[in-house]
N, C-alpha and C positions, 0 to 999 in steps of 0.2 A: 353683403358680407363677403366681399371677395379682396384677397391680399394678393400681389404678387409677391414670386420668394426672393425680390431683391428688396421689398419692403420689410418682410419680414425679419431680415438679415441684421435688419438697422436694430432691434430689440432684441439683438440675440443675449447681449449684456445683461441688460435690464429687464426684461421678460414686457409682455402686450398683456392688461386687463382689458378685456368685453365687458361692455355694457350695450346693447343694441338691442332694436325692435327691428322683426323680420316681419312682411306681411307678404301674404299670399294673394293676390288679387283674383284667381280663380279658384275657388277650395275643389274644382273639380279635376285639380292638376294634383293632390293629394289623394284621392280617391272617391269617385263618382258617388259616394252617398254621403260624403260629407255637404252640409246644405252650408255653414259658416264657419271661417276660420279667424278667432280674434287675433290682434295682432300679436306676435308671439316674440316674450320679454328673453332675449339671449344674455347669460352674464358670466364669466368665468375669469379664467385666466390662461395663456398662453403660453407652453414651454420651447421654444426653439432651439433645436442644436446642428450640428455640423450635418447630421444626414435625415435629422424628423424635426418635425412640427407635431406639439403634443396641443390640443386642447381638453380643457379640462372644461365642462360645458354646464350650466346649470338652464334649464328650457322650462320655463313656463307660458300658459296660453288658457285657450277654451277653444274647442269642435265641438260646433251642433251638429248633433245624429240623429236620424227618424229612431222615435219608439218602432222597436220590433213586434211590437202588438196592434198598437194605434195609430201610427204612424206623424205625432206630434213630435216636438223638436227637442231635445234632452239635451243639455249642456254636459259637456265631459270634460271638466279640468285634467288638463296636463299639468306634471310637474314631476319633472326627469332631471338625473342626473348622470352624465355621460362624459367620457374619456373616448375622445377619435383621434387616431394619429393618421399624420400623412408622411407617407416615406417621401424621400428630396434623390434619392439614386434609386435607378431602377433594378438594379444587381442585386438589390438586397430586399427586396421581396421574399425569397425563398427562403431567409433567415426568422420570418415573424408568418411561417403559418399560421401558428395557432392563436396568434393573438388578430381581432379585427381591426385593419387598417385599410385606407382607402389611397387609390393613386392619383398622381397628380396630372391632373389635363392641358400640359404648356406648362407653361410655367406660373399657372392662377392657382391657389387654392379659392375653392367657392364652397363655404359651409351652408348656401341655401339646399343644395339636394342632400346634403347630409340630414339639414334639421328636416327635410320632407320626407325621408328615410322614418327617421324618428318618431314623427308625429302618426306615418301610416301604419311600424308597429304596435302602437300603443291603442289602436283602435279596435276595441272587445269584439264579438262574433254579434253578440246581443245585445244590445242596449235598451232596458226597459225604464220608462217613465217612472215617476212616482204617484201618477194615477192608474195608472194599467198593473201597477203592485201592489196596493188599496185596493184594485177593487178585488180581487183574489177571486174573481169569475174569469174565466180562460173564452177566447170566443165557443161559437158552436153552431152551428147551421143544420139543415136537413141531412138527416143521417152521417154528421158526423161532429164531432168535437176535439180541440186541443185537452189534451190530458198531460200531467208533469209526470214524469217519471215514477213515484211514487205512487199516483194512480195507474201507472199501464201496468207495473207490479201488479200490484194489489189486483186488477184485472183479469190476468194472465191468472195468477195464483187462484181465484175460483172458476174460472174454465178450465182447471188443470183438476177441481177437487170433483166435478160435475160428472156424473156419466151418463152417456148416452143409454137412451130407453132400451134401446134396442139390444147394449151390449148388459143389460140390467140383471140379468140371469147369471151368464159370464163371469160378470162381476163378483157376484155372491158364488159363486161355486169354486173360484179362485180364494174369496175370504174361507170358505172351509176347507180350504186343503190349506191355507198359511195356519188356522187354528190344529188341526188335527198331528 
């Protein structure tokens, strides 16, 4: 998926529809825990003008992710939709802070590190199986176990209501003076 900007120039009239298949042939070039990357369907349309290249991007696919429990393969459909522009002068970067644009390397645009971009934000912290959420047992070993949030609560809150033996006297002689 690579244009140079005197190709693109020819469409400046007429505007460039995408239709194209990106494939990655190492998904470890995406990010080291991705195990598969299907090939990933690019379709959109193309706005070029005298100083940008607008793509309007529609990205679908599938990344297999290890279960974050299990460590089985969990399918994660993509399906994004994106606006990447590339400035064509370089003076005029300072003018589109705030909006995200990428610059151009010679005179190639290349929207494979764009869509590689794409895909490695889209990849959750956790990725849990749909056996590892059935079975709604967390692991657990000698002296210790995973607990959800709602249990370290819940936890916390009766070693907070417990008192110690020793401050047991303490205790009650502080409840008579809150009563009194």
């Amino acid at each position: 998926m690579k244009w140079s900007i005197i190709q693109l120039q020819k469409f400046r009239d007429k505007g460039l529809t995408l239709d194209e298949t990106v494939t990655f042939d190492d998904p470890k070039e995406i990010d080291p825990q991705v195990r598969e990357v299907s090939p990933i369907h690019v379709t959109g349309k193309v706005d070029i003008g005298s100083n940008r290249v607008t793509f309007h991007l529609h990205v679908k696919g599938k990344l297999v992710l290890p279960c974050s429990r299990t460590l089985v393969d969990v399918d994660l459909p993509i399906d994004l939709k994106t606006i990447e522009t590339f400035l064509l002068s370089e003076t005029e970067y300072d003018q589109y802070e705030e909006e995200e644009i990428h610059r151009i390397d010679g005179d190639v645009i290349d929207l494979k590190p764009v869509i590689r971009e794409l895909l490695l934000l889209e990849i959750p912290l956790q990725v849990i199986s749909d056996e590892a959420r059935e079975q709604d047992k967390l692991p657990s070993g000698k002296n210790w176990e995973v607990m959800t949030e709602e249990q370290a609560y819940e936890v916390e809150e009766e070693e907070e209501k417990k008192v110690d033996p020793r401050l047991a006297d303490l205790a009650k002689l502080l409840d008579q003076n809150k009563n009194s």
